[in-house]
C-alpha positions as CSV (number, residue, x, y, z in Angstrom):
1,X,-17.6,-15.3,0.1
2,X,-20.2,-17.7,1.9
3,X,-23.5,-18.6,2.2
4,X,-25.2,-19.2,5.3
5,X,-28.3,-20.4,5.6
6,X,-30.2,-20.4,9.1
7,X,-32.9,-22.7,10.2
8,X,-34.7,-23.8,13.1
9,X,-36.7,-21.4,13.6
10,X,-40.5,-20.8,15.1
11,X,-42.3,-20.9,17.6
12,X,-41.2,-21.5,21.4
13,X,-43.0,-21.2,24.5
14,X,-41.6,-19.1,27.5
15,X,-39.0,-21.3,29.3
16,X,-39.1,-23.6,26.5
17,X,-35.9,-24.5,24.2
18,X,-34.8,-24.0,20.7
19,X,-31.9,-25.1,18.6
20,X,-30.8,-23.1,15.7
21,X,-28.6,-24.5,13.0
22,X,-26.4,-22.1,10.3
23,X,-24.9,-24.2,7.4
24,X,-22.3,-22.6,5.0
25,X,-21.5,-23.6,1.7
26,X,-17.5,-23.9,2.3
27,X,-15.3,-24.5,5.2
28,X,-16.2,-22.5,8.8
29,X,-12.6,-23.1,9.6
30,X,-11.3,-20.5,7.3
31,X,-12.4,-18.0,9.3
32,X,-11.6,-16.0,12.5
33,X,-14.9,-17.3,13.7
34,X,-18.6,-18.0,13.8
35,X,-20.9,-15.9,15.6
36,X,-25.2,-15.3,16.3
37,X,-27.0,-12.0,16.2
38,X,-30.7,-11.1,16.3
39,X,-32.7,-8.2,16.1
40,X,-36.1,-7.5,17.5
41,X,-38.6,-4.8,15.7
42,X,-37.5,-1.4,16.2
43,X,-34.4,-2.9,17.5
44,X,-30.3,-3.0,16.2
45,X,-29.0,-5.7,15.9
46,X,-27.7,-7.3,19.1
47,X,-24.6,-9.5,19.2
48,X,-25.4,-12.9,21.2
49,X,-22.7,-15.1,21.1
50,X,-19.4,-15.9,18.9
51,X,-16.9,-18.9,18.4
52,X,-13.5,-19.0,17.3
53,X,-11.9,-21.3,15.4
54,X,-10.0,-22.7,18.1
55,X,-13.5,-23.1,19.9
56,X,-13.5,-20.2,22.4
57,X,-16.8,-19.3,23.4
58,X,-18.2,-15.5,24.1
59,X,-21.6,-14.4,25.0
60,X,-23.9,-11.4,25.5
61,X,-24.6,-10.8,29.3
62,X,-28.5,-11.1,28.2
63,X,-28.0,-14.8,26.8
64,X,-24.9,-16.1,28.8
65,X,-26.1,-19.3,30.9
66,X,-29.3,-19.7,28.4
67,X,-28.1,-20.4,25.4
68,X,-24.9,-22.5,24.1
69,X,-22.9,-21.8,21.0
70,X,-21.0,-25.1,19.3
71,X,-20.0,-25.6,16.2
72,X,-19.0,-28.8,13.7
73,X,-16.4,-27.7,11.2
74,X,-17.0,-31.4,9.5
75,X,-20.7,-30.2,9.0
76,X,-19.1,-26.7,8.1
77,X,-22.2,-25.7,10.7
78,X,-22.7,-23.9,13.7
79,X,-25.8,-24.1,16.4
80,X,-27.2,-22.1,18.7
81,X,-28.7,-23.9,21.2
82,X,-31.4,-21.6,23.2
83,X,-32.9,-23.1,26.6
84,X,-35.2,-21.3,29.2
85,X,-36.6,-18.5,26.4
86,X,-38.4,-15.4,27.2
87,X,-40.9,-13.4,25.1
88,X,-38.4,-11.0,24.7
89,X,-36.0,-13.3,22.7
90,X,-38.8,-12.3,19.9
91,X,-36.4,-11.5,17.0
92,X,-35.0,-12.1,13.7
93,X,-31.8,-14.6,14.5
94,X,-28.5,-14.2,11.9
95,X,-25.8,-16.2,11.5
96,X,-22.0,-14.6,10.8
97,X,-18.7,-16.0,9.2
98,X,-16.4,-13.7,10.7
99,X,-12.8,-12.5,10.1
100,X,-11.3,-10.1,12.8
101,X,-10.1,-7.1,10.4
102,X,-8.1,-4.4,12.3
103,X,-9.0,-5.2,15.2
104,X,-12.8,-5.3,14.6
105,X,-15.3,-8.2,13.7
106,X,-16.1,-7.8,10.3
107,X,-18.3,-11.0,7.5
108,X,-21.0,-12.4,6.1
109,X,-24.3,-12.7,7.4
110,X,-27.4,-15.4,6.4
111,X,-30.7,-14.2,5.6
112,X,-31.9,-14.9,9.3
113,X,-34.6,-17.1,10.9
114,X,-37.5,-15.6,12.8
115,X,-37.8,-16.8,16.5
116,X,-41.0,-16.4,18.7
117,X,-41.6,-16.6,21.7
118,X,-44.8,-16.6,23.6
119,X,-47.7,-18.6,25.0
């Protein structure tokens, strides 16, 4: 069991930047790894971008070369750093402690942080 709690959040204007920040309340490096998902209105939620403990980095093909997962297991916090944004990046953003489990990404999410983007 963790808690995550998201922040950073707001308002961004189109081809501005954000940065996200998910702190836990125990050690990230005890899991598999830490990964960002949002979802939009009307929308599933969409995967973004994961890192493992060993710091290997995987992103969505609609984020990849916008936005830059890190993490600071000394922190026990992972970012998500968000650069040229578009009004459809509108969405509810969720941070995940995850632990591969048969082969499949399973863990615990944070109550999410609402980003908008417009002019």
């Amino acid at each position: 069991q963790v808690q995550l709690v998201e922040s950073g959040g707001g308002l961004g204007q189109p081809g501005g930047s954000l940065r996200l920040s998910c702190a836990a309340s125990r050690d990230i490096f005890s899991f598999n790894a830490m990964a960002w998902y949002r979802q939009a209105p009307g929308n599933q939620r969409e995967y973004l971008a994961r890192i493992t403990s060993d710091g290997t980095t995987n992103y969505a093909g609609s984020v990849e070369g916008r936005f830059t997962i890190s993490r600071d297991n000394a922190e026990n916090a992972v970012y998500l750093q968000m650069n040229s944004l578009k009004p459809e990046d509108t969405a509810v953003y969720y941070c995940r402690a995850e632990l591969l489990v048969a082969g499949r990404w399973d863990g615990f999410w944070g109550q999410g942080t609402q980003v908008t983007v417009s002019s």
